[in-house]
N, C-alpha and C positions, 0 to 999 in steps of 0.2 A: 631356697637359693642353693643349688648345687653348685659343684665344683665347677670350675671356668679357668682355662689353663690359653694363655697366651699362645701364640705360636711359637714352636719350635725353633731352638739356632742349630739344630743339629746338622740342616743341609748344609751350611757351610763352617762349624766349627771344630776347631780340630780332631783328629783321627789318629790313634798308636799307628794303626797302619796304613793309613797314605798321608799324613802329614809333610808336608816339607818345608822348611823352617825359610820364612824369606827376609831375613830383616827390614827394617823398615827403615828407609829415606831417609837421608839428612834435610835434602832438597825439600821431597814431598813436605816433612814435619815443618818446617821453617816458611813454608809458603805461606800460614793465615795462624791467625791466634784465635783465643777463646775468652772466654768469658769466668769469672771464679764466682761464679754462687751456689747457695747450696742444692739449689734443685736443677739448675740448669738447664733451664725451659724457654724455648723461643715461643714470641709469641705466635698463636695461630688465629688470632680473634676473628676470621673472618668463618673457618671453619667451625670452631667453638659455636658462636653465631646459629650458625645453620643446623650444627644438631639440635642447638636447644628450641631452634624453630620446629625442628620436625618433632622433640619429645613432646612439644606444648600441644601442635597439632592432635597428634596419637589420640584415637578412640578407641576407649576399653568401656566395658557393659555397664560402667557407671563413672561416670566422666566427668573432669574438670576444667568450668568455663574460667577466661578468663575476661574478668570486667573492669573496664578502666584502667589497666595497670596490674603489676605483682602486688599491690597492694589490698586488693580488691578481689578476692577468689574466692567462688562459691563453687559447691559441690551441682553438678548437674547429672541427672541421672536418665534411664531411659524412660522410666515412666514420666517424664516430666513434671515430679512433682516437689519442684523446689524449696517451696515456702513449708509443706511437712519435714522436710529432712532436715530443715534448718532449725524447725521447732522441737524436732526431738535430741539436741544438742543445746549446752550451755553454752561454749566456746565454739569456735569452727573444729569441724569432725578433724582431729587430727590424722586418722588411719588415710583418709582420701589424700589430703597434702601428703602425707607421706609417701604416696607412692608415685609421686611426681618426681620429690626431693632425692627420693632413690635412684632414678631415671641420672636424673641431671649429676647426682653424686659420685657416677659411674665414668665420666666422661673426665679422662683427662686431657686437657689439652698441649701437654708437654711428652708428649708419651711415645707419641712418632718419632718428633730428634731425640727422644733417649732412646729407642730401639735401633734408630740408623747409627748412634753413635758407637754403641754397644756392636752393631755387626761392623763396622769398619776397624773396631779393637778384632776382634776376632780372627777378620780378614789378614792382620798383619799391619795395621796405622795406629801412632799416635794422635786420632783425629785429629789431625791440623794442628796440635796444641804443642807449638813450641817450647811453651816455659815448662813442659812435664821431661821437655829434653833433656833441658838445662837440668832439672831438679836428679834427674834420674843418673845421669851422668855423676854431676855433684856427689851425689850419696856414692858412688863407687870409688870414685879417685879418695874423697875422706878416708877410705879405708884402705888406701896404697892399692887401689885395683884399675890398671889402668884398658882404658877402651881404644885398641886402637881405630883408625879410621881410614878406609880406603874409598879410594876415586881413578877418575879416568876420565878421559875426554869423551867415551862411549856410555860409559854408565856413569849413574848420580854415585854421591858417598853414603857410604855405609858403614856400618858398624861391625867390625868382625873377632867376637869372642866369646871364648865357649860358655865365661859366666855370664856375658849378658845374655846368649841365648837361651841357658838353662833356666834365668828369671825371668827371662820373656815368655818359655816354654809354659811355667809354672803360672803366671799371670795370666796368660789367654786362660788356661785352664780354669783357675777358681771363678774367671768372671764369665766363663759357658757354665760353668755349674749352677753359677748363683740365677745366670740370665734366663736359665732355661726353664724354671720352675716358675717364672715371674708370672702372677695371674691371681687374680680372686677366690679365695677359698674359705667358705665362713666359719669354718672349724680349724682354722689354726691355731688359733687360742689353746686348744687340747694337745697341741702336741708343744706347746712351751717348755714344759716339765723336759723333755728330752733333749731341746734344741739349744737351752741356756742353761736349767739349772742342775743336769746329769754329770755335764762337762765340766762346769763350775766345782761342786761337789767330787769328781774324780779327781780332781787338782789338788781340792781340799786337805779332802779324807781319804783319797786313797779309793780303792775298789770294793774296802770291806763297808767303804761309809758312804756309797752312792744308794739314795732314795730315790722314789721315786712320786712321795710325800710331798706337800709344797710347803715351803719355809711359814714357821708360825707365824709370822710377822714382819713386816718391812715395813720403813719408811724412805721415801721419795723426797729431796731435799733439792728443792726446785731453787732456783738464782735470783728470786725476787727483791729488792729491796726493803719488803716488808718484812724483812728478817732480821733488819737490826734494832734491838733491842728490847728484841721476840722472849731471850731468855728460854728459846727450847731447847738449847745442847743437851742434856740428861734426859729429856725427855727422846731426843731423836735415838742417843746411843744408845738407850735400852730396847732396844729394836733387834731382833734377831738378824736380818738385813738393813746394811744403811745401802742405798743408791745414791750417787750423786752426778750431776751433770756435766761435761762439757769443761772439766779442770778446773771447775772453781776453787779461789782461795779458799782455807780453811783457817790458816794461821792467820793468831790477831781475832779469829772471828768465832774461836768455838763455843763460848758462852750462850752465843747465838744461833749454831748451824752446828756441835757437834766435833765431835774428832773421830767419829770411827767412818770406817769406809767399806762397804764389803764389793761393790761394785762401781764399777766404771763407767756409766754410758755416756759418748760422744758420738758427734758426726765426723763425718770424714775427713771435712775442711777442716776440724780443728787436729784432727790426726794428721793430716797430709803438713801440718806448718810443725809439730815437733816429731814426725817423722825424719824429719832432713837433720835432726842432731846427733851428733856420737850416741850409736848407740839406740837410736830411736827414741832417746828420751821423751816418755810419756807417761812417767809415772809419778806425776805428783801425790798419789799415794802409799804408795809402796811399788816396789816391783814385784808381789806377789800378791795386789790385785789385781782381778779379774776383768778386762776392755769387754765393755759391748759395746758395738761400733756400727751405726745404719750406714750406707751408703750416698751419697749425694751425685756425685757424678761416677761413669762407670772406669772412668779410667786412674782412680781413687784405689782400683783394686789394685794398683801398682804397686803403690805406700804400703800397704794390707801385704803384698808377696816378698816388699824387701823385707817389710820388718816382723813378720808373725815367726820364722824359724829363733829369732833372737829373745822371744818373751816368756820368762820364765811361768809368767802366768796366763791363763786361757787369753786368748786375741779372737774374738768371737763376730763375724758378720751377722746383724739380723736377715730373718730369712728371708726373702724379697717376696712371700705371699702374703706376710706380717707388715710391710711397707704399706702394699697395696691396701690393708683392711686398714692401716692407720692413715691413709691419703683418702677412703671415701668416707670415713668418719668423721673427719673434721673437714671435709668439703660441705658432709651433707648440715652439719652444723651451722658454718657457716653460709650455707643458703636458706635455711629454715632462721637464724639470727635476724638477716636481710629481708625475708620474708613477711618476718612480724613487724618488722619497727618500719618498712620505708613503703610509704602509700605513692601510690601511682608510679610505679617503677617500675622498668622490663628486668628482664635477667640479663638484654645484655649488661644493664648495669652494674650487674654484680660483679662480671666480669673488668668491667674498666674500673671497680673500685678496688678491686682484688686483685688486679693483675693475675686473671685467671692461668696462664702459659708459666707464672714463676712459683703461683701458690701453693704453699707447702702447710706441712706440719712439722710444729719444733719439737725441740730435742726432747723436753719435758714430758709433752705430751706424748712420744712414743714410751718413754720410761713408766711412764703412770698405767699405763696397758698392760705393759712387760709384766708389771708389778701383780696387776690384778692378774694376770695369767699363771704365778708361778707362786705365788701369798695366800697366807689363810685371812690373812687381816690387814689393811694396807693405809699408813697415813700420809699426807701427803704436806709438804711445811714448804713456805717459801712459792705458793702457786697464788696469783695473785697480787695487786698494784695500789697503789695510793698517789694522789696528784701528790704530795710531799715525800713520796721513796723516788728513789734511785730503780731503774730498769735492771739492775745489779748490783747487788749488796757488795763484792767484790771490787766494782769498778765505778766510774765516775761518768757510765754512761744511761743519759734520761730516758732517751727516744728509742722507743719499740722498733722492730724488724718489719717492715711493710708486707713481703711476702705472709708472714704471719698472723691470722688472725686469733689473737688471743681470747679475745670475749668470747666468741665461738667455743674455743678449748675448755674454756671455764663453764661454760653449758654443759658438756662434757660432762668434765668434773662432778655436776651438781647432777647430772644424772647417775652416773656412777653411785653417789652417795646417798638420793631420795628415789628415784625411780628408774632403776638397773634397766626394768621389763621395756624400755619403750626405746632402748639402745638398739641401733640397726645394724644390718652386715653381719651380727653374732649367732652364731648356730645357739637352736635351744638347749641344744646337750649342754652348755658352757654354765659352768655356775656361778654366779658373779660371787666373790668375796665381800665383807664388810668393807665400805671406805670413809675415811674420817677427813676433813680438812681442818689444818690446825692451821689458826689467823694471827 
């Protein structure tokens, strides 16, 4: 699996030297709204559809029939000799499904409107999303900064001031930097050390105390409900790194979840809602922990330009190649999940159960990655459900996130911690760490 680098936004993204700063519309921005999820994916199921028709299609020199249904797949090969290949396996040849699962893993279906959304930020629009106006405005006047706003019977209104175009400026720019790299790369894992824990470390320790070493130890303190009454706080703090997700409470709960913090990871939606307070308040740990922060939608980088000059601590975006390798591995999870348990069923099914155009990966699951990329040793506390827990131990909510398939993740997981070797998308250079889950 070689490198695989999306297309380029460089034809149309800005340039020191022919740029010309157009602001964007009041009119235009106010004309349609959007949508606030985390993946922000229209659906395209008819497309979707038809690749998987043509990957199912696809003849390669040892090929896979399909009979009856997804349920029902046997290896067929050229020499036609079915009934040997089947006897020289216990279970069905997982290498052959595998490299189906791969095919289909690859395919996202939301990927178009995030690249058309991404080049109309570029272009000079708030894609259509008014409420980022409002928001974006809001954060300025809080801070006695005021936007003036001009019009005319010939032109729409606009926006005319030098700080909002120098945050404008700054904004196109981190989100062509981040856009442009966006693509498949199965060795990114090896460059973790440099992209999260150099900068973390320079913050730290300064320049004489950056390594280049991965942290002896971490634990992953996932938001499960099956955490209360765990009694692992001393066990998670004595962790050289604690990770923790998406601002979960702590107070009230450390007995159970711990009190240290060394890292930060959230999504964007939850950065983009205390983004908007004095100050960018989003440091329910300290204000000299470290954010690592994935993206959700691209114009998320907004929040990320007004607030990253204010943080005393690293404000860190994951890298968008690190996205990509976290979206085909809990896709292909979750197709190989569906594959084994549902007899006589097509793929498109998997898609109408999955709502394949919104289907993501949670926050958990990229921090559990993060971890194995940058950790000598990695526990993971809080991953995992009980029909008598709470969806979060923090809050009073039951019911799971639909875009997410959790059980998938948790295959994951148990691969990570029994059989590293059969984890896909990972370059072999990559050495997996030991991983524990603590129940």
């Amino acid at each position: 699996m070689g490198e695989k680098h999306d297309e380029d936004f460089n034809s149309k993204s800005m340039s020191s030297a022919n740029y010309i700063y157009q602001p964007p519309t009041l009119a235009y921005i106010k004309h349609r709204s959007s949508t606030f999820s985390c993946s922000m994916k229209r659906s395209v199921r008819s497309l979707f559809s038809a690749i998987l028709l043509v990957v199912i299609g696809a003849t390669v020199s040892c090929r896979l029939a399909v009979r009856g249904g997804f349920g029902s797949i046997y290896p067929y090969c050229d020499d036609g000799d079915v009934e040997n290949h089947l006897s020289n396996t216990t279970a069905f040849d997982f290498p052959l499904f595998n490299s189906t699962l791969l095919k289909l893993a690859e395919i996202d279906a939301g990927e178009l409107q995030f690249k058309r959304e991404t080049q109309q930020l570029l272009e000079g629009n708030l894609v259509d999303q008014s409420r980022y106006l409002t928001h974006f405005l809001t954060w300025f006047r809080l801070r006695g900064i005021d936007l003036p706003i001009r019009s005319s019977r010939r032109t729409p209104a606009s926006i005319q001031s030098r700080e909002f175009n120098r945050v404008w400026i700054d904004f196109r720019r981190n989100l062509n930097d981040w856009a442009r790299k966006k693509g498949f790369q199965n060795d990114i894992m090896l460059e973790l050390i440099d992209l999260v824990k150099v900068p973390i470390d320079r913050h730290n320790n300064g320049l004489l105390g950056v390594s280049k070493r991965k942290y002896s130890s971490c634990a992953v303190v996932g938001n499960s409900g099956i955490l209360l009454n765990s009694e692992h706080g001393e066990l998670i703090d004595s962790h050289e790194v604690v990770i923790r997700l998406n601002n979960a409470r702590i107070e009230s709960f450390k007995r159970n979840v711990g009190s240290k913090t060394s890292i930060s990871f959230i999504n964007s939606n939850i950065f983009h809602l205390c983004s908007r307070r004095e100050g960018c308040s989003c440091h329910p740990y300290g204000t000299n922990v470290p954010i690592v922060m994935y993206i959700c939608q691209p114009v998320h980088f907004l929040d990320y330009t007004l607030c990253s000059s204010s943080h005393k601590s690293p404000l860190l975006i994951t890298d968008s190649r690190f996205d990509v390798l976290c979206a085909r591995l809990v896709k292909f999870y979750s197709l190989k999940r569906f594959a084994e348990e549902s007899k006589n069923k097509t793929l498109e099914q998997w898609e109408l159960a999955h709502d394949g155009s919104m289907f993501h990966y949670s926050s958990g699951m990229q921090a559990v990655l993060l971890a194995v990329g940058i950790c000598d040793r990695v526990s993971l506390f809080g991953f995992g459900k009980s029909t008598s827990a709470k969806h979060h131990y923090h809050t009073n909510q039951k019911a799971e996130l639909s875009l997410h398939d959790y059980e998938a993740e948790h295959d994951f997981y148990r691969d990570l911690v029994e059989r590293p070797e059969l984890i896909p998308f990972i370059s072999t250079k990559f050495k997996f760490p030991p991983v524990v889950i603590h129940h």
